[in-house]
N, C-alpha and C positions, 0 to 999 in steps of 0.2 A: 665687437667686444675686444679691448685692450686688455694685455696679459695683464696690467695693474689690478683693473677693475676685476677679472675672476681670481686674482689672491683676495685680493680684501674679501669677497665676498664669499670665499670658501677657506682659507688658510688663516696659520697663526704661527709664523715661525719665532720661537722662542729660544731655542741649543745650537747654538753652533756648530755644525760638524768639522771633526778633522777628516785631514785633505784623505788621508783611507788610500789604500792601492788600486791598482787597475787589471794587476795577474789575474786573481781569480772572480772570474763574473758570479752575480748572483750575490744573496747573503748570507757572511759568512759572521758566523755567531761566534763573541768569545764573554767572557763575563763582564770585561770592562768597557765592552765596546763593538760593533756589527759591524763591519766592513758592507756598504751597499756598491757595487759597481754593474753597470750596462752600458751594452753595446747599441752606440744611437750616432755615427758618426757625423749625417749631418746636421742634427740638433744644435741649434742655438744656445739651451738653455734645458736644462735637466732639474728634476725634483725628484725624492724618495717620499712619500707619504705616509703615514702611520695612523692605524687607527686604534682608539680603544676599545672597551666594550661595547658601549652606545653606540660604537659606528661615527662619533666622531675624528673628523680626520687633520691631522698636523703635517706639513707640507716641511719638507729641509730641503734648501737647493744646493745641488749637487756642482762646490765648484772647481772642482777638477775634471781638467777633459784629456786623458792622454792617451793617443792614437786609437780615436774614434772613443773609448769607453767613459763616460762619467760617472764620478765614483765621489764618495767621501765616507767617513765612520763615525757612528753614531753612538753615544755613549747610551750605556744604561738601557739598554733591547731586551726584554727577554725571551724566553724560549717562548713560539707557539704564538706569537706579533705576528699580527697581520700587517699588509702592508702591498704598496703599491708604486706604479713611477708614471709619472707624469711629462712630456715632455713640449716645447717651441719649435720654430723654425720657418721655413719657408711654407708656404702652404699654395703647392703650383701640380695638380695633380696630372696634369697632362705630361710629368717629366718624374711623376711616382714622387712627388714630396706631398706627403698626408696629417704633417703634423698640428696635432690642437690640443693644448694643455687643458680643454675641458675634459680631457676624455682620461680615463685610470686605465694604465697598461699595467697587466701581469707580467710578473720577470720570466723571460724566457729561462732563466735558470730557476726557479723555484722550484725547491723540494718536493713542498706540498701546496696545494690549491684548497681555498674556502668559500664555498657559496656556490651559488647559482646566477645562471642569467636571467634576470625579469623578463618578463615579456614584455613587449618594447622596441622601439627604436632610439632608445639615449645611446647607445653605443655607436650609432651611425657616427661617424667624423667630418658627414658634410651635410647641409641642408639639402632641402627634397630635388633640387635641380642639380646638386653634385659638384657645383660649382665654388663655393662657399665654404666655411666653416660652422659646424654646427656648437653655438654658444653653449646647449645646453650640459650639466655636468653629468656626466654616467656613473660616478663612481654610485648611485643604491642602487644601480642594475647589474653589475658587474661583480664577479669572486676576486678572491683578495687573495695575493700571496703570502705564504707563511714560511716565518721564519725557522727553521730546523736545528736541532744541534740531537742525533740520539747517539748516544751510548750502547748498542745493541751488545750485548754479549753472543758472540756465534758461537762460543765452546768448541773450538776445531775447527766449524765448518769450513768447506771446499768447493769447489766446484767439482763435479764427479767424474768427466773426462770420459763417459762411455765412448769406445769407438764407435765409428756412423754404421760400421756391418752388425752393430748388433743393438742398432738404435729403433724402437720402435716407438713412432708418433703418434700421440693422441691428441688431436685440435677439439679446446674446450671453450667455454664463456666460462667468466668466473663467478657469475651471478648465475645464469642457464644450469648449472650445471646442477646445483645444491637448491634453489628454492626450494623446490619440493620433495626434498630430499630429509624420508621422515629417519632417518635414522642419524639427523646431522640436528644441532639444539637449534627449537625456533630462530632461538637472535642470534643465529650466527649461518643462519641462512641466506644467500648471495652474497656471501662477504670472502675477503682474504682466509680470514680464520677459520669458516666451513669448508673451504676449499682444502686447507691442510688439516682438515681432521682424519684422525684414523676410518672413517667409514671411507672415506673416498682413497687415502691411500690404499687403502686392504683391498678395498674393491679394481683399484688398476694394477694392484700388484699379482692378484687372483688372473686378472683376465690377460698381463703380460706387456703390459705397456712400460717405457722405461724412459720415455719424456714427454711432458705435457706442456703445447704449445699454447699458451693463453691469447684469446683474440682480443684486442688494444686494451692496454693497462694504464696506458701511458694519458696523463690525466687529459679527457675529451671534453667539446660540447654538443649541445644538437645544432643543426642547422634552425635559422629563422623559418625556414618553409615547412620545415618536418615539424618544428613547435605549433606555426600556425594552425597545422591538420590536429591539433592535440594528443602528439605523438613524440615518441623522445628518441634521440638515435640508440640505437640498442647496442648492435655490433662494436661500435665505437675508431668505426675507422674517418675520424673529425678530431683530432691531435690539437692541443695548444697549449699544454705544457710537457716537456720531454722527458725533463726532472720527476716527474710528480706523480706518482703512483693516484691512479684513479679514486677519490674521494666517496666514491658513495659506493663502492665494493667495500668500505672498513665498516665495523663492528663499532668501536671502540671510538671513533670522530674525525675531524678535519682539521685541527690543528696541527700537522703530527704524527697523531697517534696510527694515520695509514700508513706512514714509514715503517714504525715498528711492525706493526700487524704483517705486514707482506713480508718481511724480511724473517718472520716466524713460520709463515706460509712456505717459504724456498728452505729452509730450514728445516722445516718438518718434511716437505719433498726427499730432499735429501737424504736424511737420516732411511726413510724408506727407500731408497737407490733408485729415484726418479728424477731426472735433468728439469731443469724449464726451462723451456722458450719463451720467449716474447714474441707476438704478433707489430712489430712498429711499423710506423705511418709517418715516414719523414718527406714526403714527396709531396702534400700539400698540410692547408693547416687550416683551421675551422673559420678561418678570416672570409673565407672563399672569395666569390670575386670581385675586383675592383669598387662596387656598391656597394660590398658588405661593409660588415661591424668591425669596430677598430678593436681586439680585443689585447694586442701584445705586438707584433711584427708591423703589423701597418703604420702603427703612430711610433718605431722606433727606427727601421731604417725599408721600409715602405720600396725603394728604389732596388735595393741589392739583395730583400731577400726575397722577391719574386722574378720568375723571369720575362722579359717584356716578347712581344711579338717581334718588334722591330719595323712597328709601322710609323712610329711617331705620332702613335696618338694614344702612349703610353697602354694600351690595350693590352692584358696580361697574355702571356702564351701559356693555354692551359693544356697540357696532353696528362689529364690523371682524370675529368670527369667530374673534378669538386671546384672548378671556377677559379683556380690558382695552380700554379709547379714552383717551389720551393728551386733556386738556382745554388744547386751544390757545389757550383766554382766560385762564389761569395764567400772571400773571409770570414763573415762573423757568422753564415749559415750553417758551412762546412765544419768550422769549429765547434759550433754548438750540436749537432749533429755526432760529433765524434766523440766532445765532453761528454756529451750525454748515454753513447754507448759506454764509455769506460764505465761512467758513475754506475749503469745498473750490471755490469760486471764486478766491478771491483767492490764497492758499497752494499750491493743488492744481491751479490753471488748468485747472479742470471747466468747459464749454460750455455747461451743461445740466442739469434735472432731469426726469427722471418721477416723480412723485409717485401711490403706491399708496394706493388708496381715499379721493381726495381730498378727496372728500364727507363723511368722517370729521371731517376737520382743518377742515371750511368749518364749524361747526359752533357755534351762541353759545348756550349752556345744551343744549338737546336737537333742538334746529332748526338745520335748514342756512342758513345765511346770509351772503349774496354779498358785503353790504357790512360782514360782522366781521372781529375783530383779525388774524385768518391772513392773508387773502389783501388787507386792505385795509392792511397792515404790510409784506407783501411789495411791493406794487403802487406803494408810497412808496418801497421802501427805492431809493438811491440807486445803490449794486452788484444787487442781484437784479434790478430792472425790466428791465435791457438782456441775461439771462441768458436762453434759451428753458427754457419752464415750460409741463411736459406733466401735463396733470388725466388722472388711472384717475378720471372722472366718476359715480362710485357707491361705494358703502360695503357692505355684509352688510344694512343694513336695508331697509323695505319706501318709504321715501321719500327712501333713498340718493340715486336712480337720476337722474344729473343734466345727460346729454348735451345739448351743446347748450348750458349753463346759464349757464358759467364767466366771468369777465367778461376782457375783453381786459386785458393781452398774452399771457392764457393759451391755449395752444391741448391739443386732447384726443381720449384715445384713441375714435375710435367704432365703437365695435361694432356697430352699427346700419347701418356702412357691410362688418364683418363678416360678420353674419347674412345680411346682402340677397344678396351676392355668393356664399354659401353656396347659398344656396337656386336663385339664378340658373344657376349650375352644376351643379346635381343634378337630374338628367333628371325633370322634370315636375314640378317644384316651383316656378319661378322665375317673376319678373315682370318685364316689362319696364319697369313705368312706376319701379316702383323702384328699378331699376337703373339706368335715366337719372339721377335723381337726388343716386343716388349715384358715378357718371363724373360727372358734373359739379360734383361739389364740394361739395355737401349743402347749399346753399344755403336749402334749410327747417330748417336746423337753426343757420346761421352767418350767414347774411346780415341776418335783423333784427337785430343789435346791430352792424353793422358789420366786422364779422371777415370776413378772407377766406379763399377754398377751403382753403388751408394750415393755416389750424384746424382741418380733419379730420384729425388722424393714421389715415390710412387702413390696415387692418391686415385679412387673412385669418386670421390663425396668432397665436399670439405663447406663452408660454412654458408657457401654463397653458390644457391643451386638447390637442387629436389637433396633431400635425405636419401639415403639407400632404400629405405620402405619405400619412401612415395616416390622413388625412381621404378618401381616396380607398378605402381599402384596408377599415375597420371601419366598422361602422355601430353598433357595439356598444364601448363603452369594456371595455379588460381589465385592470383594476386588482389584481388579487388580490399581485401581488408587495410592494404599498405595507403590507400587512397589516390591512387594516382592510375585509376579506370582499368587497369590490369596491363598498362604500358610498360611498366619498368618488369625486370628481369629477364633474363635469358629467352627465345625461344626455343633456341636447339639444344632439349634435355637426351636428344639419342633414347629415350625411357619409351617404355611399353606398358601396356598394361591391362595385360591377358584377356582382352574382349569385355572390361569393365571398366569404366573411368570412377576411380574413386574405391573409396572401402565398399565391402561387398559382406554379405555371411554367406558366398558359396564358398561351402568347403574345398572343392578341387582347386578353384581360383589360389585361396589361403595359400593351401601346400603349395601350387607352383610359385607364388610370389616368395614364400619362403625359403623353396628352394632356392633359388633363382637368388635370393640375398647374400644363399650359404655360398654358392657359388663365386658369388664376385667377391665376398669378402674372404674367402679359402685361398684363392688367385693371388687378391693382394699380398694377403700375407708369406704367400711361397715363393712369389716374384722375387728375383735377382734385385737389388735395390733398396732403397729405405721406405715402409710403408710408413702412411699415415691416415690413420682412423680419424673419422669422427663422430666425434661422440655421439653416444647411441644410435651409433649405426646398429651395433653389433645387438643392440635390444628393439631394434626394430621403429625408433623415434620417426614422430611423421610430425611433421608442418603444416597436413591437411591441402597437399599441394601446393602450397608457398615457397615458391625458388628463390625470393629474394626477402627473405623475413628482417630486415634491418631496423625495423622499426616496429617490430614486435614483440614488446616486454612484456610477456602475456605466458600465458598456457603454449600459445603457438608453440613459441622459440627454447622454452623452459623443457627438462628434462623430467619425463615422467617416468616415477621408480616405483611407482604400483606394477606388481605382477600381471592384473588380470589381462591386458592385453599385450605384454611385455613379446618380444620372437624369443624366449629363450635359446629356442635350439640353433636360432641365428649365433648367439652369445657361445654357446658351447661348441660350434665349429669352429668360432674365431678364438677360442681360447685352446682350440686344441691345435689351431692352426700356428699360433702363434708361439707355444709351446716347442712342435717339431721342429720352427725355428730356430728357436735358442738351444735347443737340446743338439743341432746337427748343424757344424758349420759347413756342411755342404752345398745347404742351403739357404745360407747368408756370404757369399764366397768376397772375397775382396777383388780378385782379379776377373776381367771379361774371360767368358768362356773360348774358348782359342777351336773347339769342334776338332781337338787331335789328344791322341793319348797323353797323361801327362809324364808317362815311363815308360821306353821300348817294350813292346810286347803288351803294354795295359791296354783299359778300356778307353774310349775318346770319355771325354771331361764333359761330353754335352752327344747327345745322338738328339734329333727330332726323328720320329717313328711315326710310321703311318698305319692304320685298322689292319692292314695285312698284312703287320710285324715287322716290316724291312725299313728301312731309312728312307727318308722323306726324298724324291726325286726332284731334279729341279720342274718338270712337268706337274711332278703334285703340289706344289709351293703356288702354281695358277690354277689350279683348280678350283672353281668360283662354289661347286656342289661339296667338297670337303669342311665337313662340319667337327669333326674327330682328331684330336694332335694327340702324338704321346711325347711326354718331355724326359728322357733317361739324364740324370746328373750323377754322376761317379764320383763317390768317395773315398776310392779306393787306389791309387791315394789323390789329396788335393792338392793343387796346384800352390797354392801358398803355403811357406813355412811358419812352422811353430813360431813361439815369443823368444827361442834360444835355437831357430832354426833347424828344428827337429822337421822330418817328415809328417806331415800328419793325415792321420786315417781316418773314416767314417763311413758309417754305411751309405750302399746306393741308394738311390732312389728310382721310380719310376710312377708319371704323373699324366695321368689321363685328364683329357678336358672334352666331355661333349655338351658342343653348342646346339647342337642338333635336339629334336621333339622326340625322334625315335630310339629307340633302344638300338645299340651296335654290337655288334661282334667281334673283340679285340685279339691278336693273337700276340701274345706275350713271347718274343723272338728267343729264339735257344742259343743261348749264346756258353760262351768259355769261362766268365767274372761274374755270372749271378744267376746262381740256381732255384733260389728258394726266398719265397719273401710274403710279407703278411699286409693285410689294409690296415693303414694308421687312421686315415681321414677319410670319409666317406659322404657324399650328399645321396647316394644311393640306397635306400630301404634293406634294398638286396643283396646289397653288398657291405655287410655290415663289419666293424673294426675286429680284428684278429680274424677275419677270412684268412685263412692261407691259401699262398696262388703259386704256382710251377712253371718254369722257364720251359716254353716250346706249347703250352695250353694256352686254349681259347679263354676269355673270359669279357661272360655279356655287362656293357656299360648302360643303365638304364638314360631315357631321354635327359639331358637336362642335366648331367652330375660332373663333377670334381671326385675324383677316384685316385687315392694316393697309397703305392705299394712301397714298401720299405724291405730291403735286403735282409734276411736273413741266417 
């Protein structure tokens, strides 16, 4: 097929563009005229395409090429044009050149995205042996970019700047969260706009959350494989526009109007004193691998924005698990990556990122590297540095794995503080010495670089793995509904599941699983650190033992806000938990705990205690039958200064944890600095909130409980 013969047979150029700039990529709308520019440097021959209603389409060639970008402006655009770029050139895939002008690329910089992918192979860019060009045209299989220009009114809006010691994470879906969410209006169920309704602010300001991390927003598609099962990616970690708030979470449509809609969304966050996060996915791209579909990156610079093995047989090096790595020392990748953060800070007033498989993006040739162009581009940049930046501190490879590693102002998820509390709560697995550890802040993991406790993103659950219910309830992942024979997902849940695999109506089982929720989510939230919930944890949400629901737009993954088999009483210790929190900064401290007085003659700032009242010896720290810690944190005074450097005070604490089955006999130590104190928090029956309890008396810990005394 000659480029001649597919214009004539699809094109009609008619307007002549002017030559337009090459500053700013993507298109930029003005009344008179749309600037189109991309980054395609070794493109022969560039097009912008337009289409009208009917979907037919007008081709303009793009003839300015200046330092890689092709660009020109186009008179007379209006808002909410669809449109697209086509590109030429070599076509030698053994050296990553993949260009064919049949194929319609989305702007790596588009706002907004329109459509769907058909089912199909017209997106392929090469015939069935991979060798060739495939003639045929994709554009009625493929989404179209659209043109933006909004006008949002924020009326003030900010970004909110909560400090990270009194940040508390909620990881939600934006769709999972509201479908069935009867107190949020039909049509505005899984959308941006149920998202920011008052039923759901109210409800995370009730329960104490004070930022909500959204899992990918950033506009996705499904994989060819996951479609072929008649399955669509759920989670939405399959990225291919960076710009472009995810299309089929808006109410209101796909021209556009998800711009607005989500910018009303963070807005109304907002105004209720809630941050957002973003979940992004810059590390691979829904292209996946070398076989795939040509949707944007492949047919514009194919060569520089992947990264190769370096076998010379053009073979991608994939360490993410999606058949592609995004190579972030690539001018036009790194750039777009960075544009793309400012825009949904500055534009989109985002609070925040998480960043998946970070250790991917840290990455300078095949090695991870702390001080390369990613994170040492971010760490300068003048917008990003004062934005909170969450590392997923590992990748799919075997030298990923990087907790701990990241350099400040980043802070990161640790699973290490995960696992431990896993293990700690599963009858006869746990340790004590590592659970000290990690209630106090992981300070072998954050304190030699100077980072404080807050750089643990401290997490039990999170979106990928057993729920907290059915980490209590499976010991066995049941994946068989995702279609792939119960292969994919984790084996190692660390989970238990009290002599029952599965839901149960014996009532003993119930209560101990209940417990058992209240406990690890009481832990979370008292930990030294930044917790993060997920969603419905704290109500008891179950998957039906699905540890890897990615492809479950169902009931599965969807948030049920029917009462009847709701864990309330799960929900009202995490609300009480999380409450003590913000009410006592002695309990969200910014500095590692130092285990010495913090004023001649005071208490130490941190005691570990053992059942028989006295301080933890180094012999009882190996004690493999010690089921029982007590955790004293002195508030009397803290170790950090006020906001004008005043001293600041607050009550003690003292924080019982039995992992143990049996009931213990605790002796509350008689000491000089705390006489008298009351139960705030409780998973004990018997030990119910305003028991008062006396410095020098025993007091029995039933099997199984979180037992928190507060100074009085």
């Amino acid at each position: 097929m000659s480029l001649n013969t597919w214009r004539w047979q699809h094109h009609d150029e008619t307007t002549p563009l002017w030559p337009g700039f090459h500053q700013q990529l993507g298109a930029t709308w003005a009344p008179e005229a749309t600037n189109f520019a991309v980054w395609a440097p070794q493109a022969t021959a560039a097009w912008v395409c337009v289409f009208d209603e009917e979907g037919t389409e007008t081709s303009h060639r793009l003839t300015e090429h200046t330092l890689g970008v092709w660009h020109g402006k186009l008179p007379g655009v209006r808002v909410g044009q669809r449109y697209g770029f086509r590109t030429d050139g070599p076509w030698d895939p053994g050296h990553g050149l993949r260009f064919n002008p049949a194929k319609l690329l989305l702007d790596p910089y588009a706002r907004a995205i329109s459509g769907e992918v058909a089912p199909g192979d017209l997106a392929l860019p090469h015939t069935g042996d991979g060798r060739s060009r495939d003639p045929r045209d994709s554009a009625p299989a493929v989404p179209r970019s659209v043109v933006v220009h909004d006008e949002f009114d924020w009326e003030g809006d900010t970004r909110l700047r909560t400090r990270w010691r009194d940040t508390v994470i909620y990881e939600l879906h934006v769709k999972g969260f509201t479908q069935l969410h009867d107190r949020v209006p039909e049509e505005l169920r899984g959308t941006y706009a149920g998202l920011g309704s008052e039923a759901v602010t109210d409800y995370l300001n009730d329960l104490g959350v004070t930022a909500v991390e959204l899992l990918p927003v950033q506009h996705f598609l499904t994989e060819p494989s996951v479609a072929e099962r008649g399955m669509t990616n759920y989670w939405g970690y399959n990225t291919i526009g960076y710009l472009a708030p995810h299309a089929a979470y808006s109410s209101t449509g796909d021209r556009g109007q998800q711009v607005t809609e989500f910018k009303q969304m963070v807005k109304n966050f907002h105004r209720a004193g809630i941050e957002v996060f973003l979940d992004v996915v810059y590390n691979h791209t829904a292209e996946g691998g070398p076989t795939g579909p040509s949707y944007s990156f492949r047919g514009l610079d194919d060569a520089g924005f992947y990264k190769r093995s370096g076998t010379g047989d053009d073979a991608y090096w994939d360490v993410t698990g999606c058949g592609n790595t995004v190579d972030t020392t690539n001018p036009g990748a790194l750039r777009l990556i960075l544009d793309s953060l400012r825009y949904w800070v500055t534009e989109m007033h985002v609070d925040g990122f998480r960043f998946d498989l970070a250790s991917a993006l840290a990455r300078t040739g095949h090695d991870i590297d702390m001080h390369g162009a990613f994170l040492t581009t971010i760490g300068q940049d003048p917008v990003l540095r004062y934005v909170k930046l969450i590392a997923e501190p590992w990748d799919a490879s075997m030298d990923g794995y990087r907790v701990g590693s990241f350099p400040p102002p980043w802070v990161e998820w640790n699973d290490r503080y995960r696992d431990t509390m896993r293990d700690f709560w599963r009858p006869g697995a746990g340790s004590v010495r590592e659970a000290a550890s990690r209630l106090a802040g992981s300070s072998d993991l954050y304190a030699d670089d100077g980072r404080s406790p807050y750089a643990s993103v401290n997490f039990v659950t999170a979106h990928d793995g057993f729920t907290l219910r059915d980490w209590t309830t499976y010991e066995h992942k049941h994946n068989e509904a995702n279609g792939e024979d119960n292969r994919d997902g984790t084996d190692g849940n660390r989970s238990y599941n009290f002599g029952h695999e599965g839901e149960t109506d014996d009532p003993g089982v119930i209560a101990l699983r209940r417990r058992i929720a209240s406990n690890m989510i009481a832990t979370l939230c008292l930990s030294n650190g930044s917790p993060m919930i997920t969603a419905g944890d704290e109500r008891g949400r179950t998957q039906r033992g699905n540890n890897n629901a990615y492809v479950q737009d169902n009931e599965v993954s969807w948030l049920d806000w029917r009462p009847d088999d709701a864990w309330l009483d799960v929900y009202e210790v995490t609300k009480a938990a999380l409450r003590l929190r913000r009410e006592h900064p002695a309990l969200r401290q910014r500095h590692h705990f130092a285990g010495s007085p913090t004023i001649e003659g005071g208490p130490k700032d941190l005691a570990w205690l053992h059942p028989e009242g006295r301080e933890m010896s180094p012999l009882d720290w190996h004690d493999g039958t010690l089921e029982v810690i007590g955790m004293f944190v002195s508030g009397d005074p803290l170790r950090s200064p006020g906001p004008r450097g005043e001293q600041q005070r607050d009550a003690s604490f003292m924080l019982w944890f039995n992992s143990g089955e049996q009931p213990v006999e605790v002796a509350l130590p008689d000491n000089a600095w705390v006489r008298t104190g009351e139960v705030v928090l409780s998973t004990d029956p018997d030990l119910p909130h305003g028991t008062a309890v006396l410095a020098g008396e025993p007091l029995t810990l039933g099997g199984l409980t979180v037992v928190v005394l507060r100074q009085t």
